[in-house]
C-alpha positions in Angstrom: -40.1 104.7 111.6 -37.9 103.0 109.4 -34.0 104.2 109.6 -33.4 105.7 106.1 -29.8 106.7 105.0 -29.2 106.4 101.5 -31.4 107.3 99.0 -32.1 106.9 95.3 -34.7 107.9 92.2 -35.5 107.8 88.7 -34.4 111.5 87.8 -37.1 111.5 85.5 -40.0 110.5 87.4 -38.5 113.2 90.1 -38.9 115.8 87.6 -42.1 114.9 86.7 -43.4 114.7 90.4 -41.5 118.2 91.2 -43.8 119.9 88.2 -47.3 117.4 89.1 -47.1 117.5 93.0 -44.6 120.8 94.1 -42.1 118.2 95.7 -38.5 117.5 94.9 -37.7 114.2 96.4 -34.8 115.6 97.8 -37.2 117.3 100.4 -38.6 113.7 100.9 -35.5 112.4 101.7 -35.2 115.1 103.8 -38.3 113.8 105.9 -37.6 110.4 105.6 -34.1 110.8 107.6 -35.5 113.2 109.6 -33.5 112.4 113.3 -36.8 113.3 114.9 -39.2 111.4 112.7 -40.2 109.2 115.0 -42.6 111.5 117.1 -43.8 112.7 114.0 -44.5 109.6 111.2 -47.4 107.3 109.9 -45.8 104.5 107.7 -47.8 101.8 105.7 -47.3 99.0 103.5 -49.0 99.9 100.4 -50.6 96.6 99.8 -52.3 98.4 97.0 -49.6 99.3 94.4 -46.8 96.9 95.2 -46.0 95.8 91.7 -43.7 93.0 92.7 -42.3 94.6 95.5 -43.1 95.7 99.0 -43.7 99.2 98.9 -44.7 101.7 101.7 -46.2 104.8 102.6 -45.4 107.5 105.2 -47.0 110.4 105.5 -44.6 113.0 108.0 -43.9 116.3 108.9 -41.1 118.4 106.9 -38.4 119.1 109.4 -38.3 122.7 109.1 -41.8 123.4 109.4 -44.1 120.4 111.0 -47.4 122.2 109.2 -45.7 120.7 105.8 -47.0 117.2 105.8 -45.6 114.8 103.7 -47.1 111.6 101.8 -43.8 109.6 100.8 -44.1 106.6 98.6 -40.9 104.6 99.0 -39.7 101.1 98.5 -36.4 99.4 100.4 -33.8 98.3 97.8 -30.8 98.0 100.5 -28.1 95.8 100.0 -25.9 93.8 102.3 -23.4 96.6 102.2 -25.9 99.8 102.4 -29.5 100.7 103.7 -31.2 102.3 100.4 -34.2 103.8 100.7 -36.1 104.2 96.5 -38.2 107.0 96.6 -41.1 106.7 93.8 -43.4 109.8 94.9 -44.0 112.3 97.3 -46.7 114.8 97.0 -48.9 116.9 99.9 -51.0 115.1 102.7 -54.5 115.6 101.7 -56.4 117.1 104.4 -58.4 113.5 105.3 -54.6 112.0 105.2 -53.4 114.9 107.6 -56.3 114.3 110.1 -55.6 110.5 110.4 -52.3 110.9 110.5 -52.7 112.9 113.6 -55.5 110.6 115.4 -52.6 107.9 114.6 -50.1 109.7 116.5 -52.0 110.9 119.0 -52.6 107.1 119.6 -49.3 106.1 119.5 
């Protein structure tokens, strides 16, 4: 999993995420930079929505309670001086998401 340790949003698009999917992106930032998110993470390049830029997808466990699965959408705007991770949704695993996230790390 990719080191995340700055983040930034649109505040609007956070608010409207909070009231459509139940999830602040401060609590996916909070799984992103999860310190044991590697034994726990799927990430993907979402080759599907890029729009002009590379954007990915991890779908992880919330750190204070691994049941709470995660499906981040986030893209990297880091700079020579910071690593800036954009988050632009996070909602709920599905429960087809949360069973191949788990054959994925039981692979791994």
């Amino acid at each position: 999993m990719r080191v995340h340790h700055e983040f930034e949003w649109d505040r609007d698009k956070a608010a409207k995420n909070l009231k459509k999917h139940g999830v602040s992106f401060d609590e996916a930032a909070r799984v992103l930079s999860d310190d044991r998110g590697d034994f726990f993470p799927v990430d993907e390049h979402d080759e599907e929505h890029r729009l002009g830029e590379d954007r990915y997808v991890t779908t992880a466990s919330h750190p204070d309670d691994r049941s709470i699965i995660l499906r981040i959408v986030w893209t990297d705007r880091s700079t020579d001086e910071a690593q800036i991770t954009r988050v632009i949704s996070a909602r709920l695993a599905t429960a087809r998401e949360r069973k191949s996230d788990a054959q994925e790390i039981t692979d791994k």
